[in-house]
mmCIF file of the C-alpha atoms, coordinates in Angstrom:
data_MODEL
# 
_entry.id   MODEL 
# 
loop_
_atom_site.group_PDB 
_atom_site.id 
_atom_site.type_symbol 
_atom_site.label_atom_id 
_atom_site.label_alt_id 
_atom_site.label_comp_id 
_atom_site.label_asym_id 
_atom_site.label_entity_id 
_atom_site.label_seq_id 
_atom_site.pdbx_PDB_ins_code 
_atom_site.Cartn_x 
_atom_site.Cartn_y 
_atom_site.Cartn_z 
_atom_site.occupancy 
_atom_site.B_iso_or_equiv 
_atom_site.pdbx_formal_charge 
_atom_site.auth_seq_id 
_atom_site.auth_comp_id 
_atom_site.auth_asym_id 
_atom_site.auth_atom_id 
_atom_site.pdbx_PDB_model_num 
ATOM 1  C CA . UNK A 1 1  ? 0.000   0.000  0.000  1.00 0.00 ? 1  UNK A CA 1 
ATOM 2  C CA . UNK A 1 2  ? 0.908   3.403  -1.073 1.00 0.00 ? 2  UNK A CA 1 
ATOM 3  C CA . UNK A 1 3  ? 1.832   6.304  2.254  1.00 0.00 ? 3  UNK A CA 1 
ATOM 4  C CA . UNK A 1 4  ? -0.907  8.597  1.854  1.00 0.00 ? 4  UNK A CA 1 
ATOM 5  C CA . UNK A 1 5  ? 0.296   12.290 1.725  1.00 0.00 ? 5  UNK A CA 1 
ATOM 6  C CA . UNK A 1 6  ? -0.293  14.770 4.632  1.00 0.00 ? 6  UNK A CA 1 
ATOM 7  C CA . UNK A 1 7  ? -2.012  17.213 1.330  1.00 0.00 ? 7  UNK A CA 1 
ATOM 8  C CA . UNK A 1 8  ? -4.083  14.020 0.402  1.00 0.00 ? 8  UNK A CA 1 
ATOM 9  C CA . UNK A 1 9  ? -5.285  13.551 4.174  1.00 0.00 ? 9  UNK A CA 1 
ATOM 10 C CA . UNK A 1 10 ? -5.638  17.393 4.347  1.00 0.00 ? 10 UNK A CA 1 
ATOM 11 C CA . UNK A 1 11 ? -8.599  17.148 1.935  1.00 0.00 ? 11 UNK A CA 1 
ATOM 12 C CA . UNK A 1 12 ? -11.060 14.976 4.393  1.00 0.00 ? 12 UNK A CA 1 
ATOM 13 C CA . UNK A 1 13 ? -10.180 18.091 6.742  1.00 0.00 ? 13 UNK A CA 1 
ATOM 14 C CA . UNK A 1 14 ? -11.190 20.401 4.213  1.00 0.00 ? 14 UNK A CA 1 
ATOM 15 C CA . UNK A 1 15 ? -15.414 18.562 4.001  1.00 0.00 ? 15 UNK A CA 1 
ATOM 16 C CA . UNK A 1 16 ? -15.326 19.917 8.147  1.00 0.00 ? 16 UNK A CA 1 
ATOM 17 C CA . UNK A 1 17 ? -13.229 22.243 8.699  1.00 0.00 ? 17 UNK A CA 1 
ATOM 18 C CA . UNK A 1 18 ? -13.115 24.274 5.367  1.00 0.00 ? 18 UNK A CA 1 
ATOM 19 C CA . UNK A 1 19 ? -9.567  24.786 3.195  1.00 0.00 ? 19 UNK A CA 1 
ATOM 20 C CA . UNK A 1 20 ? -8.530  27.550 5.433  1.00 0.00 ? 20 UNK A CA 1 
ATOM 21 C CA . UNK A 1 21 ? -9.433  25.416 8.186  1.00 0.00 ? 21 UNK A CA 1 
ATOM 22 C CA . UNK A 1 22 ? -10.538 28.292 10.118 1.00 0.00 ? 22 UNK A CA 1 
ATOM 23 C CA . UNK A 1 23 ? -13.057 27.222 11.858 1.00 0.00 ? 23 UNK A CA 1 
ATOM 24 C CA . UNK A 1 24 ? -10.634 25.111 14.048 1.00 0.00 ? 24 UNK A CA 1 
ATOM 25 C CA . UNK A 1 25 ? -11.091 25.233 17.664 1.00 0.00 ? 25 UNK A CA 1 
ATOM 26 C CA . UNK A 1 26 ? -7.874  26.702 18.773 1.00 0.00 ? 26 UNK A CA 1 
ATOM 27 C CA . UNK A 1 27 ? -7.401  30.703 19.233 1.00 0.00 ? 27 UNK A CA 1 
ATOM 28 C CA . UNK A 1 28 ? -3.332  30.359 18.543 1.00 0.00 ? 28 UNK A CA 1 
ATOM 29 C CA . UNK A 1 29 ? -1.820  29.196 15.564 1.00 0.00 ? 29 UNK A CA 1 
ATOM 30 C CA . UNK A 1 30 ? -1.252  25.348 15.720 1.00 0.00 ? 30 UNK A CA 1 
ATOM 31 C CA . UNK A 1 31 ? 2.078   23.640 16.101 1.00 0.00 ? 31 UNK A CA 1 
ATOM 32 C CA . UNK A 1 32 ? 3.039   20.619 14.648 1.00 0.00 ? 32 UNK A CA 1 
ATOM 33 C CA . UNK A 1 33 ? 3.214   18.795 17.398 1.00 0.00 ? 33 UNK A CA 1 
ATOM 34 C CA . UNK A 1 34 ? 0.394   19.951 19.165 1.00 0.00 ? 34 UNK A CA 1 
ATOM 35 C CA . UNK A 1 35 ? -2.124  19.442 15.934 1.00 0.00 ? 35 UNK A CA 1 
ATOM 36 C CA . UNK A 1 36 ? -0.205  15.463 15.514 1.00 0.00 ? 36 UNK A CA 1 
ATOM 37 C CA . UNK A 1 37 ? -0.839  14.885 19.536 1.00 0.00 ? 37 UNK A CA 1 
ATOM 38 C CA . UNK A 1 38 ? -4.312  16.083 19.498 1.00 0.00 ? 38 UNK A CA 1 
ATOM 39 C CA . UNK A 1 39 ? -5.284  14.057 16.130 1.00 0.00 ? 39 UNK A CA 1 
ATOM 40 C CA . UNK A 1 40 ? -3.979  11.042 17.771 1.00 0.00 ? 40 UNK A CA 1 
ATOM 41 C CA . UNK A 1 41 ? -6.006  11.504 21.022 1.00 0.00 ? 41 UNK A CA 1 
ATOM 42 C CA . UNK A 1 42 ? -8.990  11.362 18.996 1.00 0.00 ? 42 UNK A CA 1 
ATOM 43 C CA . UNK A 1 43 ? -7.733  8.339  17.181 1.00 0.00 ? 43 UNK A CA 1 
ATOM 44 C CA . UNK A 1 44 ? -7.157  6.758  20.677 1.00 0.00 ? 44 UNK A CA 1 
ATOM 45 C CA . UNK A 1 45 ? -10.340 7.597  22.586 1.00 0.00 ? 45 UNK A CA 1 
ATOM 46 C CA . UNK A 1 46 ? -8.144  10.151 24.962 1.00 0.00 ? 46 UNK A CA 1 
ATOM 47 C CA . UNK A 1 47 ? -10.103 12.950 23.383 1.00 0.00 ? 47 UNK A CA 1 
ATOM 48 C CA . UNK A 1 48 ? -13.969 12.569 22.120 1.00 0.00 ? 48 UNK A CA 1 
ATOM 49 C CA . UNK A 1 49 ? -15.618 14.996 19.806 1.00 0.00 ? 49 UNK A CA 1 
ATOM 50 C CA . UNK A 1 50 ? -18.949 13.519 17.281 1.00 0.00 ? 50 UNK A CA 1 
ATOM 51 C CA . UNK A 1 51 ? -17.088 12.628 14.358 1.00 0.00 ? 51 UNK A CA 1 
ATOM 52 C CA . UNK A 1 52 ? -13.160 13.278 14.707 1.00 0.00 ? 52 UNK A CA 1 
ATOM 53 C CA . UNK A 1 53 ? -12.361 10.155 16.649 1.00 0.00 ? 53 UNK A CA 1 
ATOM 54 C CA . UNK A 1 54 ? -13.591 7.618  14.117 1.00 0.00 ? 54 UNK A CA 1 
ATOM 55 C CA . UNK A 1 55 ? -12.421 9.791  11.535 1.00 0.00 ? 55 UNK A CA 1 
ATOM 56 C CA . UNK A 1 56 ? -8.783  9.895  12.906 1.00 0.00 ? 56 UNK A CA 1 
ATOM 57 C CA . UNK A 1 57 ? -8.993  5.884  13.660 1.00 0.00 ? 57 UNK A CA 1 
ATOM 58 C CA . UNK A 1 58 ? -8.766  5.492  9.671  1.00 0.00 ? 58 UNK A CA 1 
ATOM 59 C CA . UNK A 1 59 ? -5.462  7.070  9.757  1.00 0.00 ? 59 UNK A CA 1 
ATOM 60 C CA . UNK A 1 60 ? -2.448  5.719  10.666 1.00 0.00 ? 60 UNK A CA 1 
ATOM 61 C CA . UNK A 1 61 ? -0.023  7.403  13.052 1.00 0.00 ? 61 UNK A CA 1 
ATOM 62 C CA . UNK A 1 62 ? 2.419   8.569  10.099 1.00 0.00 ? 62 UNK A CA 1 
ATOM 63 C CA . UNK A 1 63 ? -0.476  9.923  8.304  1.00 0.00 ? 63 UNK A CA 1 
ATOM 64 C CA . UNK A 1 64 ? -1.367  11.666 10.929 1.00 0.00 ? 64 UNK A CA 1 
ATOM 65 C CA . UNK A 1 65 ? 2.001   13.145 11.667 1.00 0.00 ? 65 UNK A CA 1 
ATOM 66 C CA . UNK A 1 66 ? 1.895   14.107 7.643  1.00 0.00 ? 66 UNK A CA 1 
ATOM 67 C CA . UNK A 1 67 ? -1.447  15.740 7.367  1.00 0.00 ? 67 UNK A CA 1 
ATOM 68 C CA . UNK A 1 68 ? 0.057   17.756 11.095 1.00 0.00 ? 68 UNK A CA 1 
ATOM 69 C CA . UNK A 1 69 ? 3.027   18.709 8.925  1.00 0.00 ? 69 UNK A CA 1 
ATOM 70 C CA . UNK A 1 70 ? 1.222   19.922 6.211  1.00 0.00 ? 70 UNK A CA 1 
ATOM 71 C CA . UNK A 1 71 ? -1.438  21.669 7.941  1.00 0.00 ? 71 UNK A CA 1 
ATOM 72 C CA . UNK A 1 72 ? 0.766   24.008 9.634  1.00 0.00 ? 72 UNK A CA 1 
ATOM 73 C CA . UNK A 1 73 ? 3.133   24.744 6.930  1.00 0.00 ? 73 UNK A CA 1 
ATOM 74 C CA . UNK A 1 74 ? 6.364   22.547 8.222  1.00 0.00 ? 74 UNK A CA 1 
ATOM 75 C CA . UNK A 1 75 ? 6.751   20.772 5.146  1.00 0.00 ? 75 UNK A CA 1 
# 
């Protein structure tokens, strides 16, 4: 199986949260690491919200860390 690109993950993000992805709950701008650790509480039940934790479970952990990088311009 192909690695999915953090761009290509990006675009489920979009359906929700927009392409700007302004209407993300978080009033600074989002860190790598902060954005990767809070995607993979919802993909481990640590964090619940209605749709991001099964969302998140169809990820794997380097996807998640990808999508993280891209999102906040690291890449």
């Amino acid at each position: 199986m192909a690695d999915v690109s953090g761009k290509m993950v990006a675009y489920t993000c979009y359906s929700c949260h927009g392409e700007q992805l302004t209407n993300l709950k978080s009033t600074q701008p989002l860190s790598t690491i902060s954005l990767r650790n809070t995607l993979l509480a919802f993909k481990y039940d640590a964090k619940s919200a209605s749709m991001m934790n099964r969302i998140a479970k169809g990820f794997t952990d380097n996807e998640l860390m990808a999508v993280a990088t891209y999102i906040t311009g690291s890449h």
